[in-house]
N, C-alpha and C positions, 0 to 999 in steps of 0.2 A: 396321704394328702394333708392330715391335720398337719405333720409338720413342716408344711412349707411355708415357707416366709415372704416377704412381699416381690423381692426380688425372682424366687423362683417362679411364683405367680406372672408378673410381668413378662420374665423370660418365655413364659410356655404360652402364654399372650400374644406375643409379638409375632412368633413363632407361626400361627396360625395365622394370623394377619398375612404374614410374607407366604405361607401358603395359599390363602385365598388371593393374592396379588397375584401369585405366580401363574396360577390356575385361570387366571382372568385374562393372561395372555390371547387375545384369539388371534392363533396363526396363522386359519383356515383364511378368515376374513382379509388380516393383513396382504396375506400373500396372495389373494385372489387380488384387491384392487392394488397392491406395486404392481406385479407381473404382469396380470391378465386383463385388469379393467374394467372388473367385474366383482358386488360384491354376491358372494357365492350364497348367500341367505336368500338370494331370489331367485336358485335355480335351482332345480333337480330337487330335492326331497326338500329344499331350505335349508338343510342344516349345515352349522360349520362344523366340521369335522371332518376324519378322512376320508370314509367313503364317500360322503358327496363329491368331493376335489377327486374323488379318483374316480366316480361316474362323470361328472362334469368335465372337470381337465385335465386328467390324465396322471399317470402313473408318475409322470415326472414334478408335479404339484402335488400330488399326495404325501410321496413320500417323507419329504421335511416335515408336512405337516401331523404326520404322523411321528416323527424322531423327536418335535418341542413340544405335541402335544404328552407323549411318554417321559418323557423326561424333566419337566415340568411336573406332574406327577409324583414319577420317580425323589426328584428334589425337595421340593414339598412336605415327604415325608418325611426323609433322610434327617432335615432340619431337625427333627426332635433329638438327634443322637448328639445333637450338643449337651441334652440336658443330662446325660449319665455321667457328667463332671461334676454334677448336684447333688451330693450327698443326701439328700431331700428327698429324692424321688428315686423310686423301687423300681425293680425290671416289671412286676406290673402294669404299673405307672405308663410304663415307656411305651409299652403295647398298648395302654388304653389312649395316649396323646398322639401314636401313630397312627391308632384308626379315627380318632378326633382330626387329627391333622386331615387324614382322606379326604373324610365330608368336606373342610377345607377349601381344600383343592381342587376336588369334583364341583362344588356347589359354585368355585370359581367360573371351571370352564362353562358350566352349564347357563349361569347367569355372570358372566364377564364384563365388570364395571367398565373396562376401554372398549366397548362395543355396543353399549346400549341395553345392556344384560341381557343379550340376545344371542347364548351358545350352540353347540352342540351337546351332545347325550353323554359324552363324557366319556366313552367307552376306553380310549387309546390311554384319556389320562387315570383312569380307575387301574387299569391295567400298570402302567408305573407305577400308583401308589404302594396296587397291591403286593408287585415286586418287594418293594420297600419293607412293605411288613413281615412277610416269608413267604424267598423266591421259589421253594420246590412245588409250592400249593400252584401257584399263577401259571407257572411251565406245565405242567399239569392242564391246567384250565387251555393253556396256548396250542398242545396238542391238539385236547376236545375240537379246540376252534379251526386247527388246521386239516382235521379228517370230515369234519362237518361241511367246512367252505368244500375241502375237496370234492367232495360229493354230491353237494346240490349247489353250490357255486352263488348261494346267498348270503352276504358276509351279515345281514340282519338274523337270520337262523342262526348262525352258526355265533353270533356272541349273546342269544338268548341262552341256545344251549350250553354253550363253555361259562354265562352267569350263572346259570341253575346247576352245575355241575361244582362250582364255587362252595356253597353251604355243605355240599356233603364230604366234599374232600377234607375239608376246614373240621368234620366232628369227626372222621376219622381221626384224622390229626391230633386233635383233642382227644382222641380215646387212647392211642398209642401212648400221647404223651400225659395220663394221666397221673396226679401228682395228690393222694390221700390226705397229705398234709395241708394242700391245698384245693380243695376240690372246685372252687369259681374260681378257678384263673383264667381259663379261657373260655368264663362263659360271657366275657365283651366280644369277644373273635367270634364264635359263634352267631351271637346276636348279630353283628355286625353284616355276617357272611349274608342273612340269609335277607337282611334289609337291602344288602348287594343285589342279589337275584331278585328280589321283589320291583327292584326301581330299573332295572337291565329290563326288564318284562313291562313295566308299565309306559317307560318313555320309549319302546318298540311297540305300544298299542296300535298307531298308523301301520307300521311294515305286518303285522298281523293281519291287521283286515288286507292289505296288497295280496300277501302270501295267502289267506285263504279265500282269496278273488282271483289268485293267479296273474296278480299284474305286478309281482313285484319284481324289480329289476333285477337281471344276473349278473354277475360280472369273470369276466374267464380271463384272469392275470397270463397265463401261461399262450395263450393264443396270440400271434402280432397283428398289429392294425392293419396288414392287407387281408391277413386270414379273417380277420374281422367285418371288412368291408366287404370281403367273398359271402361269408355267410350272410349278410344284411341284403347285400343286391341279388344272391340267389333264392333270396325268403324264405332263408333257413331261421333265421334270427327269431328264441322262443318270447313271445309277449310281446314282438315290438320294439326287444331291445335294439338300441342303435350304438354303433362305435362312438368311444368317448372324443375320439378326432371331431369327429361329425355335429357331434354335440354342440361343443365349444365352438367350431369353428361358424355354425349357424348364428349362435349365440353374439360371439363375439364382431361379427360381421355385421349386424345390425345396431352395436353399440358402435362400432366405428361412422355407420352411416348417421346414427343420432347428433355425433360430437361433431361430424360435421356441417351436417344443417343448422347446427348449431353455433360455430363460427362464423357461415357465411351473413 
């Protein structure tokens, strides 16, 4: 870093800028009030993000918002690899501005300037970043998440656990790939990892107290919305869950009756 010049400074500046911009996107929000009419921060858990769009309105809203919240992220990061054309700055370097970049772009979606800095937790776009830094670690992580969901069908468990599983995979990593010559090389990634799992667990403090009150919502991707409404009308449905149809549809029916008393 001593020898960077003002240009490279600027560069790596900017850099972050357009990550935290990109990161401020909220797509959650967008796409709730084009599409649906509604802005999705006043329903279901509040948050913009995917799983609320996918308990609230459905798998076919979620999903985009789930692909520009990742990739968003994903991009974000990436931005730094313009700087390896910088004679300036060390591989490193690059590692320490991709996990600078992170925060970024997480601290975008989380507080998002085109929104009211009013986000989501961040999870889909942390998940892109971490792509971005090294993909074997996060695939890793995405399994944990997708044995976890499979089995108790709570997508708040299951990205605590795939957070907390985050820092250890990350010192393995770091032990395999230890380097004598260098011995703190990756102890930013480290650090980094385990500030990851610590803030995954803290902005999940609400879904904690749910989950150990037994009120937190499930969600069962694999089941269809009649199967869904079978189990709800037969009082099979665990805590009260309701079909996401039902949801929105309640939801959305009384915003239509508002806009027109409204007109009248």
């Amino acid at each position: 870093m001593e020898t960077w010049g003002v240009l490279t400074f600027y560069c790596a500046f900017t850099i972050l800028i357009i990550g935290y911009l990109l990161g401020s996107i909220p797509s959650a929000v967008w796409i709730g009030k084009k599409y649906y009419g509604i802005d999705i921060r006043e329903h279901g858990s509040k948050n913009a993000g995917t799983t609320n769009m996918l308990r609230v309105l459905g798998k076919r809203a979620a999903l985009p918002v789930f692909i520009i919240d990742y990739f968003k992220g994903f991009g974000g990061v990436m931005l730094t690899s313009l700087l390896r054309y910088d004679d300036a700055v060390s591989e490193a370097w690059l590692i320490n501005l991709r996990i600078i970049a992170t925060v970024a772009v997480v601290l975008g979606h989380i507080f998002p300037i085109f929104a009211g800095f009013r986000g989501g937790k961040g999870v889909a776009t942390l998940l892109g970043a971490g792509t971005a830094i090294y993909p074997p670690i996060l695939l890793m992580c995405f399994g944990v998440w997708c044995l976890v969901f499979a089995v108790s069908h709570y997508v708040s468990l299951a990205s605590m656990v795939a957070g907390c599983c985050y820092p250890l995979l990350v010192m393995i990593f770091a032990t395999m790939t230890y380097n004598p010559a260098t011995p703190f090389l990756s102890l930013p990634f480290i650090i980094f990892s385990w500030v990851v799992a610590v803030l995954l667990v803290w902005t999940h403090r609400k879904n904690i107290g749910r989950l150990r009150d037994g009120t937190e919502s499930k969600i069962y991707l694999w089941l269809k919305p009649e199967e869904k409404a079978e189990n709800v009308a037969g009082g099979n449905s665990e805590n009260g869950d309701k079909t996401l149809e039902s949801m929105i549809s309640e939801e959305y029916k009384e915003f239509e009756r508002e806009q027109q008393s409204v007109k009248k």
